[in-house]
TORKOL-4160 file (C-alpha; in steps of 0.2 Angstrom, whole numbers, padded with zeros to 4 digits, m for minus):
80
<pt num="1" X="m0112" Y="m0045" Z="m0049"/>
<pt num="2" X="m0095" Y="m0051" Z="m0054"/>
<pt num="3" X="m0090" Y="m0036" Z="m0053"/>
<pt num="4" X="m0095" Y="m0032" Z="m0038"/>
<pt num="5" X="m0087" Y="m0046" Z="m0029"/>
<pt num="6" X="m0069" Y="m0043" Z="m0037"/>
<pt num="7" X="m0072" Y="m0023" Z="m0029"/>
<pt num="8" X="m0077" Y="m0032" Z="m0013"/>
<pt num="9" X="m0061" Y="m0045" Z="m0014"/>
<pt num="10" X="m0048" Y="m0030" Z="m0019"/>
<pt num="11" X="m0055" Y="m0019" Z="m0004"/>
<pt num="12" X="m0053" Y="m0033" Z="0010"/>
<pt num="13" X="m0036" Y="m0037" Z="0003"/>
<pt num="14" X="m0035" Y="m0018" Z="0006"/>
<pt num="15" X="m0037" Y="m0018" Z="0021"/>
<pt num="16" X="m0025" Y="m0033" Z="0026"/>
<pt num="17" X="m0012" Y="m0019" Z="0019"/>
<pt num="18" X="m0015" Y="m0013" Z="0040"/>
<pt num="19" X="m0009" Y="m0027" Z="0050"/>
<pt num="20" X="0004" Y="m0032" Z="0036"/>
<pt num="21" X="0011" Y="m0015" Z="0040"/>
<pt num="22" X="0009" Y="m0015" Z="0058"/>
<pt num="23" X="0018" Y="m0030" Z="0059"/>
<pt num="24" X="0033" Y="m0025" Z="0049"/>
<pt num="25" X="0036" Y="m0012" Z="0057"/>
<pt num="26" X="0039" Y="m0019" Z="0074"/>
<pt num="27" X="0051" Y="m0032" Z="0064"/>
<pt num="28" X="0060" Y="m0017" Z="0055"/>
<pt num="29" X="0061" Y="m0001" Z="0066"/>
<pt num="30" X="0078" Y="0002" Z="0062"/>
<pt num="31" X="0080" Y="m0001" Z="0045"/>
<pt num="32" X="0063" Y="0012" Z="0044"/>
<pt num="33" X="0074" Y="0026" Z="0053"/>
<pt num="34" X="0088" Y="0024" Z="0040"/>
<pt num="35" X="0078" Y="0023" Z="0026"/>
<pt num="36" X="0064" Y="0034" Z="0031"/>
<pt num="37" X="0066" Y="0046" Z="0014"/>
<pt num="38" X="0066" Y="0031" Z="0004"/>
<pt num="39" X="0049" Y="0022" Z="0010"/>
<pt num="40" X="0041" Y="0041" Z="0006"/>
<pt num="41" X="0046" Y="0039" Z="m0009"/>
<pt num="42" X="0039" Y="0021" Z="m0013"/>
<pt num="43" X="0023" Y="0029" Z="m0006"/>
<pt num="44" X="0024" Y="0044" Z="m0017"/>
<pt num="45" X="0026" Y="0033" Z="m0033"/>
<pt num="46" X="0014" Y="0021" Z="m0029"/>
<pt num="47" X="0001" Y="0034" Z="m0027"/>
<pt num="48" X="0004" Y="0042" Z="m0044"/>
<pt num="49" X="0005" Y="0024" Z="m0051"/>
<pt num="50" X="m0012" Y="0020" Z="m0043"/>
<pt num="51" X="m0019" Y="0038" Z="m0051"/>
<pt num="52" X="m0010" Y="0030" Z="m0069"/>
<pt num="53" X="m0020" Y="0014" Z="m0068"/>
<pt num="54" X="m0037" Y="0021" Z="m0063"/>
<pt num="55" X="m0037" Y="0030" Z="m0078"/>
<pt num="56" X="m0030" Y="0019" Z="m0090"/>
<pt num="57" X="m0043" Y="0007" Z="m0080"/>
<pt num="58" X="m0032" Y="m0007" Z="m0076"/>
<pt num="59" X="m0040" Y="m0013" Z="m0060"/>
<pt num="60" X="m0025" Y="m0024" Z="m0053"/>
<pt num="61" X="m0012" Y="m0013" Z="m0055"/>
<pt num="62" X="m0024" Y="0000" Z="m0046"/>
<pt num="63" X="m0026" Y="m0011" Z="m0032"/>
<pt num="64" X="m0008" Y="m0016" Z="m0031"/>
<pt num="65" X="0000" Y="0002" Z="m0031"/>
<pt num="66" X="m0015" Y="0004" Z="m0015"/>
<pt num="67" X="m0007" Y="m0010" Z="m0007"/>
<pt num="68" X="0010" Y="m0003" Z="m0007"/>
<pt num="69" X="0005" Y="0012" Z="0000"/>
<pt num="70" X="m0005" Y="0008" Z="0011"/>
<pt num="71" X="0008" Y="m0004" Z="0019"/>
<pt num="72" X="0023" Y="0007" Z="0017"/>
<pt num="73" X="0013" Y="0020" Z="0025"/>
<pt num="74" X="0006" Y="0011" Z="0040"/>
<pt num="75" X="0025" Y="0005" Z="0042"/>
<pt num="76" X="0031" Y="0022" Z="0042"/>
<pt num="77" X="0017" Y="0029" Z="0053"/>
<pt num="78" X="0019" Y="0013" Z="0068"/>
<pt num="79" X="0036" Y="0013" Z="0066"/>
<pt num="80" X="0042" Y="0027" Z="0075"/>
């Protein structure tokens, strides 16, 4: 059940990764045009850092590589 609950605790911190996003990017929407090659970048090493961690099972590191992405990406996606 424990770890069930951390799951369900990791996923909704997930998904505030959305509006976090969302919201930096209207603050930011120039520095997202200047430095557009960089945030993809961010995204494509927190993906592979995510892939490192869920094999060496290290469950906050997975969960904090998702949350990079997953802002990065929503700030790049609204921020156009």
């Amino acid at each position: 059940m424990s770890e069930l609950l951390k799951l369900l605790i990791g996923i909704s911190v997930l998904l505030l990764g959305i509006p976090i996003g969302t919201f930096l990017a209207r603050l930011t929407k120039e520095e997202l045009k200047d430095g557009q090659k960089w945030f993809k970048l961010i995204i494509i090493i927190s993906l592979i850092g995510a892939i490192i961690s869920l094999i060496l099972r290290i469950d906050f590191l997975l969960f904090t590589f998702l949350f990079i992405a997953i802002v990065t990406g929503t700030c790049l996606k609204y921020g156009r």
